[in-house]
N, C-alpha and C positions, 0 to 999 in steps of 0.2 A: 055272452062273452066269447064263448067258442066260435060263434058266425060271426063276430067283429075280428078275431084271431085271421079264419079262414078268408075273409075281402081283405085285410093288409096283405097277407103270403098270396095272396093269386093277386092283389096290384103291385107287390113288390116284383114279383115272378112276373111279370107283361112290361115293367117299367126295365128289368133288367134286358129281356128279349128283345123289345124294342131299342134298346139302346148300342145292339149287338149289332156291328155292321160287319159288310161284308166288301173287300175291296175287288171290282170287276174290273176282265180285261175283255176287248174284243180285237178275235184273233181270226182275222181271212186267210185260208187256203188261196193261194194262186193257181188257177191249173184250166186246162185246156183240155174238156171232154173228159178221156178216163185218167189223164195226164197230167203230172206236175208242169206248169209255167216254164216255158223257156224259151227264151228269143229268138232260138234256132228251132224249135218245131215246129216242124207243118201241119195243122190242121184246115176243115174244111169245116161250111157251113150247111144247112139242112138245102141249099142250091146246091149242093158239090163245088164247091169255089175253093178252091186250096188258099192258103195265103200261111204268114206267118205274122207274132204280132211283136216291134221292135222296141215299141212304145206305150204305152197305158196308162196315163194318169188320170185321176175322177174324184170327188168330192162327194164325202157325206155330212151329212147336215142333220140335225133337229133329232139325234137319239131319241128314242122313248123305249123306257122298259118296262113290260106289264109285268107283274107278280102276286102271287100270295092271292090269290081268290081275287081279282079285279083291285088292287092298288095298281097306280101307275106312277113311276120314278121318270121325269124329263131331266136328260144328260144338256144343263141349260148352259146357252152360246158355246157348244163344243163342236167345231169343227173338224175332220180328219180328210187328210189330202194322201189318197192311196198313188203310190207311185209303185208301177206292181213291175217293169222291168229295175231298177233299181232296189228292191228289197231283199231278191231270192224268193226264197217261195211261199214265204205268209208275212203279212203285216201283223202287228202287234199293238193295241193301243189303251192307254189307260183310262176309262170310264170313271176311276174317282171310287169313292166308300160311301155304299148304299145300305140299308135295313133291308136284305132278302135272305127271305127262307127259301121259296120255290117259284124260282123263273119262269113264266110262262110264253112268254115269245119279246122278240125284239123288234122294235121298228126306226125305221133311219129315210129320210131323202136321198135322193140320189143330184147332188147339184150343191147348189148355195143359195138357201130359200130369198124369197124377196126380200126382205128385211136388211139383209145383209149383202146383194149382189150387188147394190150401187152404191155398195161404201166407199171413202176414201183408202185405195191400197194403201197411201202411204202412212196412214193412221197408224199402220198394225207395227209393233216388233217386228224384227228381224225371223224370229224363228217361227213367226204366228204362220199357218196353212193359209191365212186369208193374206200375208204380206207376197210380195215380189218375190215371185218363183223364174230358175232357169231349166228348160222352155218356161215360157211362159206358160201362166193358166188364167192370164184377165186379158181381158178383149176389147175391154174400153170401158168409160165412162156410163155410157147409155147402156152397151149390152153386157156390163157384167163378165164374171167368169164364163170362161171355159168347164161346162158341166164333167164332158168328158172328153181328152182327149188320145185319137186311138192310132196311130200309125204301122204301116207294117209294108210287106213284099209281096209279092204274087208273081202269076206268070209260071211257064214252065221251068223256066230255072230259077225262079224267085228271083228274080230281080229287077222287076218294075214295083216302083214304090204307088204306097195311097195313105189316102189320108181321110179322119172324119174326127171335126175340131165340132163339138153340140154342146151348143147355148140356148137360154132365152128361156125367162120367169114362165112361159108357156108351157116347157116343155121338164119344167120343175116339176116331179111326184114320190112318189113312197114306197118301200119293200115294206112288209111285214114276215118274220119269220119264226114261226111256232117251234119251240127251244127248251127244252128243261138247260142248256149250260152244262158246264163239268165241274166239280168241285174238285180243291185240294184244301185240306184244312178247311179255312175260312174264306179260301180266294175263288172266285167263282169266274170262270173263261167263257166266255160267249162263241163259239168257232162255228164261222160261217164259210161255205164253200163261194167261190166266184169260178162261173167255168166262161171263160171270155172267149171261147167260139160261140159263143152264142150270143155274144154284143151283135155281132154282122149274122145276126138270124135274117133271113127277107132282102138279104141288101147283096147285090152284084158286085163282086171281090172284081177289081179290072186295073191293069195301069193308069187308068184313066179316073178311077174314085179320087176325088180331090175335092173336099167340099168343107167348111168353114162356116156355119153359120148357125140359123134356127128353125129351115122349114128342110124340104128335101132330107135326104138320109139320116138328118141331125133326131128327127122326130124319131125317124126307125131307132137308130142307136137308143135314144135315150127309154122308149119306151123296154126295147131288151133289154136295159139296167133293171128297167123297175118289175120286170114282168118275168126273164126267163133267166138273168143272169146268176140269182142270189138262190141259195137252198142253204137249211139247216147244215152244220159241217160236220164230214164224218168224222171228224178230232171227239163230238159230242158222244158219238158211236163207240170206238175206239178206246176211249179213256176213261169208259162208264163202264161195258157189258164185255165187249169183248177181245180185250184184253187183260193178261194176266202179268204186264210186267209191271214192276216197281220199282220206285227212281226214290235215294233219298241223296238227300242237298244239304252238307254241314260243314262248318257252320251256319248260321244262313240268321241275321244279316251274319256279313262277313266284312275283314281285313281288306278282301280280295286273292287268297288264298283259300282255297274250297276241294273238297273232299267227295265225291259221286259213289255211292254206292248203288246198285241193279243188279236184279234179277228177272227170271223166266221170262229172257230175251230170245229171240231166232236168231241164227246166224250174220247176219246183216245189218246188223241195227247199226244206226247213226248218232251219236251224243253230239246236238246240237247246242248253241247258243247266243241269241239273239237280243238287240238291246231293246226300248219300248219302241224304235222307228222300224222293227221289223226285221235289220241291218246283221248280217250274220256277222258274229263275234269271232266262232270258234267252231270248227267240225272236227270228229273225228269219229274212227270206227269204235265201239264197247264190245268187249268178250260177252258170253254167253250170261255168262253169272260175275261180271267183274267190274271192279273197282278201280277208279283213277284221281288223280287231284288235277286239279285247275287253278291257273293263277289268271285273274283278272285286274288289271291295272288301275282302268275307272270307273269310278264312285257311279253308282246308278241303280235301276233298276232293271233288272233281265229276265228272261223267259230261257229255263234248260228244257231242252225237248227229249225222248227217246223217240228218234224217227227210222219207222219201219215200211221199205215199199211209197214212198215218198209221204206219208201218216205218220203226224202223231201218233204211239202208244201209252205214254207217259211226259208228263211234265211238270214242273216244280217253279215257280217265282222266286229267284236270287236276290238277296239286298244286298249291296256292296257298300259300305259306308267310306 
């Protein structure tokens, strides 16, 4: 009797656990070398090539997330379309409610896998990544999307333009990035760094780069997506070990009136907030050890950051109903 007792309470207790999900978000850092993301800085490539970059957009494709001892979670037909001059300085995107205890890394495409690059655009929604985007990000019928497309300035006074538009199911492959994640509660953040001087790793920055296609510089580009561009993000760093601030968010969901409490801030800290596109909502400076309210007008779902030194320290997922 007592060993029939003991197999219900440990299948009840595994039927419960298992049934416990947990909702993931992945969260990219925009930034340039040691540098937050931004259209007006200049960096340079492992050539010494100065340039700046005006434009950025790129496609991930075919999520997978491993956990918990060799389980594997696929994020199935979820596409995200990073527009990384248009965001500010991290993208934001929602992965859905998964069964994870312990993340063990993440893996994504860099592109728009075969399956899906010779779809009909006009098949998608309006709002879909894979519908009619302005610039454009499809190339046509036969070649599909635009993997990545990367535009920017150069020159000694920055001001000859280039360009490298990289397609083609050839030149389609895969990041993998070994990740415990950051928890809050139950919600589990994925932050990954993108440092895009390092897309034009190998590649000659000149007025004269202007190329559109799926051989020449298209291969360089794409393989620096897959190879040097992507690392674990220090937000995992930061928001885990070492850092001591804390952010709380009330009510939450919410009216749209909301209430921020923080503490064991630095001097400089930033109270951010951002909608799932990335999109900054709301900035402002936070005191030390201090408290403010926020009114947010629409209904959604958001990301409140504590941003220090252009890092996350803290962050909280807002429901606005």
């Amino acid at each position: 009797m007592n060993k029939n007792i003991l197999s219900i309470a440990l299948a009840l207790i595994f039927s419960l656990s298992a049934g416990a999900q947990s909702e993931v978000h992945l969260l990219i850092n925009h930034r340039l070398g040691a540098n937050t993301y931004d259209a007006n800085t200049t960096t340079s490539n492992n050539l010494g090539d100065q340039f700046n970059i005006k434009r950025l957009d790129y496609y991930l494709a075919e999520i997978v997330l491993y956990h918990d001892g060799g389980q594997v979670t696929p994020i199935t037909d979820h596409y995200v379309l990073v527009k990384v001059g248009r965001e500010g300085h991290v993208r934001l995107d929602s992965l859905g409610n998964h069964n994870i205890t312990q993340l063990d890394s993440i893996r994504f495409g860099v592109g728009v896998d075969a399956g899906k690059n010779h779809s009909d655009i006009s098949a998608y929604p309006s709002q879909h990544p894979l519908s009619f985007q302005s610039p454009s990000m499809h190339w046509g019928w036969s070649a599909g999307y635009r993997f990545v497309a990367i535009e920017g300035q150069t020159g000694s006074s920055m001001n000859l333009g280039w360009q490298i538009h990289g397609l083609g199911d050839n030149n389609y492959g895969y990041v993998t990035i070994p990740t415990a994640g950051s928890w809050s509660g139950s919600d589990l953040t994925i932050a990954i760094d993108g440092d895009y001087a390092e897309a034009l790793r190998d590649i000659p920055v000149s007025g004269s780069l202007n190329y559109h296609g799926s051989s020449a510089q298209a291969v360089t580009l794409l393989s620096n997506f897959q190879n040097h561009v992507f690392s674990a993000g220090a937000g995992n760093v930061s928001l885990n070990q070492n850092s001591l601030a804390e952010l709380k968010v009330y009510p939450n969901p919410s009216k749209g009136q909301v209430s921020i409490k923080s503490r064991g801030l630095g001097t400089n800290t930033i109270l951010e907030v951002r909608d799932m596109q990335g999109r900054l909502v709301l900035s402002r400076p936070i005191s030390k050890n201090g408290s403010t309210d926020l009114q947010i007008e629409a209904a959604g779902i958001y990301m409140v950051q504590l941003i220090e030194g252009s890092m996350p320290i803290a962050q909280e997922r807002l429901v606005v109903k």
